[in-house]
PQR file of N, CA, C, O and H, with PARSE charges and radii, in Angstrom:
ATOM      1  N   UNK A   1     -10.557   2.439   0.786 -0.4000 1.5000
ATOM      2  CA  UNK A   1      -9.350   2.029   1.477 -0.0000 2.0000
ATOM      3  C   UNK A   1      -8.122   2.513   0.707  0.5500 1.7000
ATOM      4  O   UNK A   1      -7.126   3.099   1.133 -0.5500 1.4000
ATOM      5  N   UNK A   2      -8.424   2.141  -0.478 -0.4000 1.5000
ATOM      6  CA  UNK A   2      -6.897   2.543  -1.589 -0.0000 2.0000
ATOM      7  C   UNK A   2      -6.461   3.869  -1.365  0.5500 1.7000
ATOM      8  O   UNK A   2      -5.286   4.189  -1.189 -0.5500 1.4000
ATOM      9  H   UNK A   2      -9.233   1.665  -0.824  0.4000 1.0000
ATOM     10  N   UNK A   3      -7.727   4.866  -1.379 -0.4000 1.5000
ATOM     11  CA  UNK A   3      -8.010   6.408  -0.985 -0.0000 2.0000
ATOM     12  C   UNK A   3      -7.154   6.912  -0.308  0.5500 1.7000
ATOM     13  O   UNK A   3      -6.225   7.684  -0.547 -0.5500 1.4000
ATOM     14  H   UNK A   3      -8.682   4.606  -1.522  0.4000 1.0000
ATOM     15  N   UNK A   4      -7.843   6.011   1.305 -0.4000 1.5000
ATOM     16  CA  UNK A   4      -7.168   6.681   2.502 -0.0000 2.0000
ATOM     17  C   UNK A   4      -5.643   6.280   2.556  0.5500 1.7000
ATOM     18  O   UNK A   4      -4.852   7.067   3.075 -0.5500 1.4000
ATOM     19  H   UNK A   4      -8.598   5.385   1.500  0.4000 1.0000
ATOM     20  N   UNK A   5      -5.124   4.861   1.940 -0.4000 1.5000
ATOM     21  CA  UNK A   5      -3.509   4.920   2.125 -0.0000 2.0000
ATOM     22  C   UNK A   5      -3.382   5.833   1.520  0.5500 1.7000
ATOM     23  O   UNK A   5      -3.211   6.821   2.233 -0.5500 1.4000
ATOM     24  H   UNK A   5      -5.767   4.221   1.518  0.4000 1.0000
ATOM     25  N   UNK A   6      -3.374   6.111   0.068 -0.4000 1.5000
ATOM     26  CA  UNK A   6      -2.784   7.326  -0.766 -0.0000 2.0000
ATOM     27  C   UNK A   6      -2.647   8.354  -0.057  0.5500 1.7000
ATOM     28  O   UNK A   6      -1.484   8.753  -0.119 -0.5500 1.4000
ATOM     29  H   UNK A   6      -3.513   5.308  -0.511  0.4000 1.0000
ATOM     30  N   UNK A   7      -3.417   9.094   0.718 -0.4000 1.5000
ATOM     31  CA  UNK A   7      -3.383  10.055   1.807 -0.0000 2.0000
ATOM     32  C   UNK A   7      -2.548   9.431   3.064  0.5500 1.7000
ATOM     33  O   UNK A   7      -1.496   9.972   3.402 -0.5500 1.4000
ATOM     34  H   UNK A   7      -4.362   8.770   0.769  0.4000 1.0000
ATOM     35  N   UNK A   8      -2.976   8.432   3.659 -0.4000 1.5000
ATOM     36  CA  UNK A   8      -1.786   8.545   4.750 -0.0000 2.0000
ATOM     37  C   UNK A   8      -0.356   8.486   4.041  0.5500 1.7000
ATOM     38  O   UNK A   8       0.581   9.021   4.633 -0.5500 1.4000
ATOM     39  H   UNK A   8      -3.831   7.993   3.384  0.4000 1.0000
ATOM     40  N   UNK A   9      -0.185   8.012   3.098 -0.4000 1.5000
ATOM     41  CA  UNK A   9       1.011   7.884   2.369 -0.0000 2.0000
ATOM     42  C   UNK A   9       1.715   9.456   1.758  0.5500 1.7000
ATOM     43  O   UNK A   9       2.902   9.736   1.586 -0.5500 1.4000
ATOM     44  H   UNK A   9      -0.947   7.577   2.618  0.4000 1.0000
ATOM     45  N   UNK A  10       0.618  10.208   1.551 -0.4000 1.5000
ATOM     46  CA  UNK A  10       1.120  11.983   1.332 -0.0000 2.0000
ATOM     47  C   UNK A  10       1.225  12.157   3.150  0.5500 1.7000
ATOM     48  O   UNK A  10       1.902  13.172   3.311 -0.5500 1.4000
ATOM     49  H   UNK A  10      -0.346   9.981   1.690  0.4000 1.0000
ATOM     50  N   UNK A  11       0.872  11.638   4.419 -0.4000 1.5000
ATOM     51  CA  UNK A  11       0.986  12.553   5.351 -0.0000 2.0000
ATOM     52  C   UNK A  11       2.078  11.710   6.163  0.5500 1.7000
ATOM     53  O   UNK A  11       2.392  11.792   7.351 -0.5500 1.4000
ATOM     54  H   UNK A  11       0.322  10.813   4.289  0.4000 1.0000
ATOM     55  N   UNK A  12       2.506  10.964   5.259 -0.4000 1.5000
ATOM     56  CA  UNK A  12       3.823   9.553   5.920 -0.0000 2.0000
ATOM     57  C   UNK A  12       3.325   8.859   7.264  0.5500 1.7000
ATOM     58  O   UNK A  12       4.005   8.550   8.243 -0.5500 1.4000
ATOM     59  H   UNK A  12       2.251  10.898   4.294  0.4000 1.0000
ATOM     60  N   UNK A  13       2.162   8.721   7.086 -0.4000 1.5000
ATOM     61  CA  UNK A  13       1.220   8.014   8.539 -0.0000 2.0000
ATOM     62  C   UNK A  13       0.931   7.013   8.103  0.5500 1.7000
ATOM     63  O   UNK A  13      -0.266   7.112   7.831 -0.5500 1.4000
ATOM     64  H   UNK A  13       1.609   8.972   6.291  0.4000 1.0000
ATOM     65  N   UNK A  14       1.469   5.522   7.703 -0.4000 1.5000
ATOM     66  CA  UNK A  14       1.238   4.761   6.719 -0.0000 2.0000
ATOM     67  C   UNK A  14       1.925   3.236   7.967  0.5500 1.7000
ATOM     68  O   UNK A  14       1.574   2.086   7.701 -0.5500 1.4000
ATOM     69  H   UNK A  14       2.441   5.441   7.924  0.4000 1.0000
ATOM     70  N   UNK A  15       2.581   3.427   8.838 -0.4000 1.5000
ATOM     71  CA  UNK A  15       3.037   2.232   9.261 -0.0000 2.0000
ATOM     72  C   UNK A  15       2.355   1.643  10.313  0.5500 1.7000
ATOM     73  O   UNK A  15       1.736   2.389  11.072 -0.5500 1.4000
ATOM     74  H   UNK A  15       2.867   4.361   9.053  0.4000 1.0000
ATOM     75  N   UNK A  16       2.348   0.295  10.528 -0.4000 1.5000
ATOM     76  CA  UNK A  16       1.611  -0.192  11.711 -0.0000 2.0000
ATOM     77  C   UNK A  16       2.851  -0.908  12.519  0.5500 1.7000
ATOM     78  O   UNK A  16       3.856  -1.489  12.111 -0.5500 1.4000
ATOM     79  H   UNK A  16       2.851  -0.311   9.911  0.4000 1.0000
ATOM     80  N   UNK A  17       2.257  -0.563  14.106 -0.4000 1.5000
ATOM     81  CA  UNK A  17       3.465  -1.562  14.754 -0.0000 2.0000
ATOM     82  C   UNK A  17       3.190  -2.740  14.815  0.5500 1.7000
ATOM     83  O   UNK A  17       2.062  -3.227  14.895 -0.5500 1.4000
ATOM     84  H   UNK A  17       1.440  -0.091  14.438  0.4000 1.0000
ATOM     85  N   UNK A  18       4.682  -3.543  14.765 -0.4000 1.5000
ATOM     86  CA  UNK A  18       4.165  -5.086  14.806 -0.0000 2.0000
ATOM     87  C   UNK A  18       5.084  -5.130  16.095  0.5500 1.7000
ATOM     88  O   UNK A  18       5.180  -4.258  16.958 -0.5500 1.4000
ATOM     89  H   UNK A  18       5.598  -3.148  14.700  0.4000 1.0000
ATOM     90  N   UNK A  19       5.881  -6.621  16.007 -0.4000 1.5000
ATOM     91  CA  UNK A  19       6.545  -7.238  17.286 -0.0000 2.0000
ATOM     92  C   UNK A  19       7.360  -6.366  17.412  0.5500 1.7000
ATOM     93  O   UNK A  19       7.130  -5.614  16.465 -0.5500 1.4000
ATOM     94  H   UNK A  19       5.803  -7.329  15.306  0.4000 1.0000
ATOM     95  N   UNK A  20       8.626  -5.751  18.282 -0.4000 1.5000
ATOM     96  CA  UNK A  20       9.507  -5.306  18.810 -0.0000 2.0000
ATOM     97  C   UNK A  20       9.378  -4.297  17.824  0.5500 1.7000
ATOM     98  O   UNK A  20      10.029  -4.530  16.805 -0.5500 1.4000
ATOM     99  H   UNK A  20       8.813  -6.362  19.051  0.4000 1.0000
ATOM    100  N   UNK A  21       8.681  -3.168  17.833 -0.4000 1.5000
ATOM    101  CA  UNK A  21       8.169  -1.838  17.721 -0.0000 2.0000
ATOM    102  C   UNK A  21       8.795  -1.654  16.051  0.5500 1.7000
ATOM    103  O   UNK A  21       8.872  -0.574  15.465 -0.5500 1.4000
ATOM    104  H   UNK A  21       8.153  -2.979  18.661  0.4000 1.0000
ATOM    105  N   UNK A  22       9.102  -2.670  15.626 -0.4000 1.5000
ATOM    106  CA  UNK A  22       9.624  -2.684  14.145 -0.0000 2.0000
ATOM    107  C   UNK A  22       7.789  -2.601  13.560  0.5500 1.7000
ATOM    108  O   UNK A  22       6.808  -3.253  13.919 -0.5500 1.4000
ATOM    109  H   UNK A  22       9.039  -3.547  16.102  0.4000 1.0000
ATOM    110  N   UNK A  23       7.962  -1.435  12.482 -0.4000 1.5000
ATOM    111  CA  UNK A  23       6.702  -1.639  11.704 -0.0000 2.0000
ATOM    112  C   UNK A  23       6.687  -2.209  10.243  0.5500 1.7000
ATOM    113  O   UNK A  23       7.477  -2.233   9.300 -0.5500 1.4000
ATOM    114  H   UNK A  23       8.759  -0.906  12.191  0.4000 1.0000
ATOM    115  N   UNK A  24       4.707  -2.908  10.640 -0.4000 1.5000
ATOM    116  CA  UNK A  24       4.873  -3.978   9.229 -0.0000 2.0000
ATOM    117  C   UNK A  24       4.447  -2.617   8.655  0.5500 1.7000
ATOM    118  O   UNK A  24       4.231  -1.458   9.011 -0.5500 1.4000
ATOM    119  H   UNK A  24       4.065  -2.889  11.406  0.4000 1.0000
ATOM    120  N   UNK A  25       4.446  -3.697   7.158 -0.4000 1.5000
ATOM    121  CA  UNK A  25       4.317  -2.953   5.743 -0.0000 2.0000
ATOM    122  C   UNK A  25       2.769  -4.138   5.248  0.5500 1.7000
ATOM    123  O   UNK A  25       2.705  -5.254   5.764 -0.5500 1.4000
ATOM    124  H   UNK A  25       4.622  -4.638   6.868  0.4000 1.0000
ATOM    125  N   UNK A  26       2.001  -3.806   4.539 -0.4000 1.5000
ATOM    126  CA  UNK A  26       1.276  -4.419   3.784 -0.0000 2.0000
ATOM    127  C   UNK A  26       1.355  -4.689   2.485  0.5500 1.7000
ATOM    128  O   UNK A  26       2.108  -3.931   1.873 -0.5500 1.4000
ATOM    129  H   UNK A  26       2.052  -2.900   4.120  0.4000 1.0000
ATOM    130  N   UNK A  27       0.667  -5.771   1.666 -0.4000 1.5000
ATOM    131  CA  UNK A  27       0.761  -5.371   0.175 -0.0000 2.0000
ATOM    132  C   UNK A  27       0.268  -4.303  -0.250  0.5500 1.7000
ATOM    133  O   UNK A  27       0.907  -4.176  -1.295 -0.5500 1.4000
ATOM    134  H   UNK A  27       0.056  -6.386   2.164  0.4000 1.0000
ATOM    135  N   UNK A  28      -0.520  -3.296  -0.190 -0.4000 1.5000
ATOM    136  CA  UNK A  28      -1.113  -2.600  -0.304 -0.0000 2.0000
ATOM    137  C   UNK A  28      -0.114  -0.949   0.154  0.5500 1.7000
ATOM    138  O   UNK A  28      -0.112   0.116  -0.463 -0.5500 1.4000
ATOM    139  H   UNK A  28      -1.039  -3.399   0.659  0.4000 1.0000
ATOM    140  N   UNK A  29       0.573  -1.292   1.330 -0.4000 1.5000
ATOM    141  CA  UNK A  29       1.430  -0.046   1.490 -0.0000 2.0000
ATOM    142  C   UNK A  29       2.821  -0.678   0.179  0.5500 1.7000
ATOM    143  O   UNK A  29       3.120   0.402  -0.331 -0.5500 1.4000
ATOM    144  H   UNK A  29       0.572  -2.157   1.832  0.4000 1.0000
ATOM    145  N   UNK A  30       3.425  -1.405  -0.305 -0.4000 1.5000
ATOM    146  CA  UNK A  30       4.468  -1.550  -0.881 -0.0000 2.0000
ATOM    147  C   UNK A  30       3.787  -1.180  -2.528  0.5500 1.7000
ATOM    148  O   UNK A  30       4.470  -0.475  -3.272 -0.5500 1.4000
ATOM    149  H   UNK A  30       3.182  -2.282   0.109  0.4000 1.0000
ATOM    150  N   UNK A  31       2.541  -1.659  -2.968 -0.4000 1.5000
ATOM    151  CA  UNK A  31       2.332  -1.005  -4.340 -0.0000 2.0000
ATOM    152  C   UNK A  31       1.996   0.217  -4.255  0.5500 1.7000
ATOM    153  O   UNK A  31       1.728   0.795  -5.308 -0.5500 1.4000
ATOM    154  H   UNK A  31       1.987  -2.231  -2.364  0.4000 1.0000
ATOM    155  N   UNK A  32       1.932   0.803  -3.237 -0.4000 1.5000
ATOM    156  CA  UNK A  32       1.796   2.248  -3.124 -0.0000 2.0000
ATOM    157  C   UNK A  32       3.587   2.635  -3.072  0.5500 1.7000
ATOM    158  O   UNK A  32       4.012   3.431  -3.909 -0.5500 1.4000
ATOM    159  H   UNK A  32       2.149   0.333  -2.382  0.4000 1.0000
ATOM    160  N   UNK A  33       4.086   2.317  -2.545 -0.4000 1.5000
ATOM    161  CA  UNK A  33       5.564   2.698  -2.548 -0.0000 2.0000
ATOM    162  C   UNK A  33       6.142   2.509  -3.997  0.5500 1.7000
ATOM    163  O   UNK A  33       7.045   3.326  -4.178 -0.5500 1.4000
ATOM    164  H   UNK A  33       3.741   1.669  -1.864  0.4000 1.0000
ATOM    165  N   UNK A  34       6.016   2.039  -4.635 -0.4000 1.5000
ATOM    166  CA  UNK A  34       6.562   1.250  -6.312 -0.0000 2.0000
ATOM    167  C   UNK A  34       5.620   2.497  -6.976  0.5500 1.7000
ATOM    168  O   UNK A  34       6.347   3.140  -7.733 -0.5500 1.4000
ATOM    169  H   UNK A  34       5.283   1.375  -4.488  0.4000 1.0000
ATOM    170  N   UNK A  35       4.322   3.020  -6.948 -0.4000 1.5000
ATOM    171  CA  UNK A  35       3.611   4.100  -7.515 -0.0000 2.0000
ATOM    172  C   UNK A  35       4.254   5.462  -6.901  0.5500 1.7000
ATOM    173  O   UNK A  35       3.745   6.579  -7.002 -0.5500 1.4000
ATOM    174  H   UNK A  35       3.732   2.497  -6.333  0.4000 1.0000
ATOM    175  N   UNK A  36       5.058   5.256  -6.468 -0.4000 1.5000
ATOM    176  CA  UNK A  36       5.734   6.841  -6.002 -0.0000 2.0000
ATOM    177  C   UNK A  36       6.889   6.860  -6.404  0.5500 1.7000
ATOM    178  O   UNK A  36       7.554   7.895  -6.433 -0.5500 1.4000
ATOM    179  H   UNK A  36       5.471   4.349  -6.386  0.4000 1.0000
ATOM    180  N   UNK A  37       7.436   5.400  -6.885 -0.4000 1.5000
ATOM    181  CA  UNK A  37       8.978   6.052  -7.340 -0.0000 2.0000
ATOM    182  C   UNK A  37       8.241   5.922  -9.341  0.5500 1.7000
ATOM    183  O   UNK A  37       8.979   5.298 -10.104 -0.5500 1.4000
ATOM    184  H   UNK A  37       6.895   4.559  -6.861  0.4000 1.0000
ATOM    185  N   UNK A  38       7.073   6.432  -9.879 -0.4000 1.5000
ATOM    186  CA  UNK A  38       7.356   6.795 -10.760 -0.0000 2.0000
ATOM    187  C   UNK A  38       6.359   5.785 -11.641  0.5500 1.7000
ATOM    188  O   UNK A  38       6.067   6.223 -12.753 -0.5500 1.4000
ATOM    189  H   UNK A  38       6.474   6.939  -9.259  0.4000 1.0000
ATOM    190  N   UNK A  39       5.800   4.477 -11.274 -0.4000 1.5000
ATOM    191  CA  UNK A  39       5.591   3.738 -11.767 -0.0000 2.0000
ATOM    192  C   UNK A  39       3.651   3.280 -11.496  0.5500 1.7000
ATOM    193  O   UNK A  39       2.870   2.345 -11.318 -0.5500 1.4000
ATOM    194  H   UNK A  39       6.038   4.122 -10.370  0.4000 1.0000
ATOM    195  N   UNK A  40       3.737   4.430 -11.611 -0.4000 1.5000
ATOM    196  CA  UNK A  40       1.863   5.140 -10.906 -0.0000 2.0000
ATOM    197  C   UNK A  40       1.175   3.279 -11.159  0.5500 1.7000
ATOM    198  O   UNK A  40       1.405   2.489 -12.074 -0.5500 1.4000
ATOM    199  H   UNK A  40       4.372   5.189 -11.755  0.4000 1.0000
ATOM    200  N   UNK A  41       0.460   3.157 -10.141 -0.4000 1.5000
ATOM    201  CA  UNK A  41      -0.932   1.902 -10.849 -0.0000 2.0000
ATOM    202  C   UNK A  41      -2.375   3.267 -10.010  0.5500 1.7000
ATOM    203  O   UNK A  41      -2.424   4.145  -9.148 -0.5500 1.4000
ATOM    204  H   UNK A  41       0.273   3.798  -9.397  0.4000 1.0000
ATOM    205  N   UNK A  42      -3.134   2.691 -10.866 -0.4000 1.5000
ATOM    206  CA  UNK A  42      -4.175   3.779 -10.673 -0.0000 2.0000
ATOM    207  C   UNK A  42      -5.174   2.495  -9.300  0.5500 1.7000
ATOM    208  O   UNK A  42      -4.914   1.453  -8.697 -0.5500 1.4000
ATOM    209  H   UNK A  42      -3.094   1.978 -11.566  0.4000 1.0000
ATOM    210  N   UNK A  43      -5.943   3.139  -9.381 -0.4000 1.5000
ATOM    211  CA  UNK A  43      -7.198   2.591  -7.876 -0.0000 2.0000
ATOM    212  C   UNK A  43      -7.537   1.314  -8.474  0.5500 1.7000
ATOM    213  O   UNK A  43      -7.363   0.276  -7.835 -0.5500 1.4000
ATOM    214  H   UNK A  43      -6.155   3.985  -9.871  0.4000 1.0000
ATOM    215  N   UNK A  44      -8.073   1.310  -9.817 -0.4000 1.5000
ATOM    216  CA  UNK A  44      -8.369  -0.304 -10.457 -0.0000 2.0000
ATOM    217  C   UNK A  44      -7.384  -0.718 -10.582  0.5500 1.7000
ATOM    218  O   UNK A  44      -7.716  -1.836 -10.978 -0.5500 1.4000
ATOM    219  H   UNK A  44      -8.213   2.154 -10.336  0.4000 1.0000
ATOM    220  N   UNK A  45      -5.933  -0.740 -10.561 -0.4000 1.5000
ATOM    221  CA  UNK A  45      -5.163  -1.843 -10.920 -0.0000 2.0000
ATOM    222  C   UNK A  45      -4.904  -2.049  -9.802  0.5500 1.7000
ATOM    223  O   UNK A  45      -4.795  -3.252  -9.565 -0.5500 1.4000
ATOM    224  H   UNK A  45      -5.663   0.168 -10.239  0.4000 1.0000
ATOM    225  N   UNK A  46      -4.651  -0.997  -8.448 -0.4000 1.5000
ATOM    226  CA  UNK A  46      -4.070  -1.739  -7.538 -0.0000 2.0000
ATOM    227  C   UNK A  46      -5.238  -2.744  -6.666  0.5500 1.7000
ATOM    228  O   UNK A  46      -4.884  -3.540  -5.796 -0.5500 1.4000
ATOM    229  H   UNK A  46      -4.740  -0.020  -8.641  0.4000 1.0000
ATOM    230  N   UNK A  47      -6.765  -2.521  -7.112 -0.4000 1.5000
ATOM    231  CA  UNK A  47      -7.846  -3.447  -6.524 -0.0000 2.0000
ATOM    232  C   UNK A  47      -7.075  -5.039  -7.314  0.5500 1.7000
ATOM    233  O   UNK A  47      -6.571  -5.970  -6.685 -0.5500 1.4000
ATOM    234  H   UNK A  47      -7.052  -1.875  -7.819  0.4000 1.0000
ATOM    235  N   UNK A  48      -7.160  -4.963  -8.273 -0.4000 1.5000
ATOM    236  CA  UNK A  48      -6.236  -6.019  -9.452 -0.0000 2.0000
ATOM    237  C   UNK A  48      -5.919  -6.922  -8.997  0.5500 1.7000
ATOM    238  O   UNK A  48      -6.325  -8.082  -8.927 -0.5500 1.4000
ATOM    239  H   UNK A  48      -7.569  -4.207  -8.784  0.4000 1.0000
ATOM    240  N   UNK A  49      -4.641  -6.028  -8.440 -0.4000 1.5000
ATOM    241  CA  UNK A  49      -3.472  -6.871  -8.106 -0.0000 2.0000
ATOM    242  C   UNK A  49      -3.655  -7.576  -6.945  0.5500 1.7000
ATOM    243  O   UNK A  49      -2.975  -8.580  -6.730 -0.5500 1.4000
ATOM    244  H   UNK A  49      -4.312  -5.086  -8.497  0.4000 1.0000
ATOM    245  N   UNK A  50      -4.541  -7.160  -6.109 -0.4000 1.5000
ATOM    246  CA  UNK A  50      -4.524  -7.239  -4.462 -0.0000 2.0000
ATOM    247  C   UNK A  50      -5.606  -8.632  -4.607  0.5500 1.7000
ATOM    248  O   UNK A  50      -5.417  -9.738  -4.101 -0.5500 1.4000
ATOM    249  H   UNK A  50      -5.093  -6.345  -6.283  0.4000 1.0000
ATOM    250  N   UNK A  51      -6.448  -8.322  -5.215 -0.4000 1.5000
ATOM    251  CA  UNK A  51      -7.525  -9.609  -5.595 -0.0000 2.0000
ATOM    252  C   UNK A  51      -6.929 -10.738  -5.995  0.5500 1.7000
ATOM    253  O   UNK A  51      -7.011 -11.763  -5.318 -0.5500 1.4000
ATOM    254  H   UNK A  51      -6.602  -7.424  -5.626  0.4000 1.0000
ATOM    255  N   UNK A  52      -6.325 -10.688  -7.029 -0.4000 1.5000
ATOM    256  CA  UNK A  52      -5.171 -11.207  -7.691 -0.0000 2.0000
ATOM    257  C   UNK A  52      -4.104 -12.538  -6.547  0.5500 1.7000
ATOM    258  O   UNK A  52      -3.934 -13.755  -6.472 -0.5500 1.4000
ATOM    259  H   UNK A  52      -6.258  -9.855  -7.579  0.4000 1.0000
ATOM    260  N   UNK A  53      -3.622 -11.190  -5.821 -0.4000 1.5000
ATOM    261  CA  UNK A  53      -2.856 -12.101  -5.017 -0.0000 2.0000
ATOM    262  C   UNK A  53      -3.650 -12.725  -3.796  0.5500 1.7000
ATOM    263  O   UNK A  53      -3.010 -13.570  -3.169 -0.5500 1.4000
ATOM    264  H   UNK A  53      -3.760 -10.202  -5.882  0.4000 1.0000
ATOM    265  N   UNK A  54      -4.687 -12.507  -3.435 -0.4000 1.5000
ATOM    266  CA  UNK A  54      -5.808 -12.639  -2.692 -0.0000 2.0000
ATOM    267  C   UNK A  54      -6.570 -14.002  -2.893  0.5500 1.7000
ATOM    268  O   UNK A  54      -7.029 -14.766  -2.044 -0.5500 1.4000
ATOM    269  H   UNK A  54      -5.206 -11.821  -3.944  0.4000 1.0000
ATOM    270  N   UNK A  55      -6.567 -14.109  -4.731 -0.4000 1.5000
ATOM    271  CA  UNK A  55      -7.028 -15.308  -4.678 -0.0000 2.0000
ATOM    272  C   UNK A  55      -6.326 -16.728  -5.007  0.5500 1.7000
ATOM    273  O   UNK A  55      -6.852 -17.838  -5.081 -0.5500 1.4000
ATOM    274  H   UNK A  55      -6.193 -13.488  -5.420  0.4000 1.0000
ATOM    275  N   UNK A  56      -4.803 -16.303  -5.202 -0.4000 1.5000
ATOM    276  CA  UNK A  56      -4.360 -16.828  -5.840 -0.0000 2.0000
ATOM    277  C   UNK A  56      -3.423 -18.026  -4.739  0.5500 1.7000
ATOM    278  O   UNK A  56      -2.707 -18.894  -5.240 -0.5500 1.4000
ATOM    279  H   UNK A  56      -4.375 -15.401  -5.141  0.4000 1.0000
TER
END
């Protein structure tokens, strides 16, 4: 899964529509956004974090 965002995220195919054609974002698309301005998390940290907030 982490994979394929990273790739939709190089082909900017990354948004889903929600209510009034505004698109959501996931946790998962926003730590990918924070790893592009510079601040890389690799495939295990972003499983991490997501578990993390998942169980928390």
């Amino acid at each position: 899964v982490i994979r394929k965002k990273r790739l939709g995220i190089a082909s900017k195919d990354t948004s889903i529509e929600g209510v009034n054609g505004k698109p959501l974002k996931t946790l998962l698309d926003y730590m990918m956004e924070l790893s592009e301005d510079g601040k890389y998390f690799t495939d295990e940290e972003v499983r991490d974090e997501v578990n993390t907030f998942l169980l928390a």
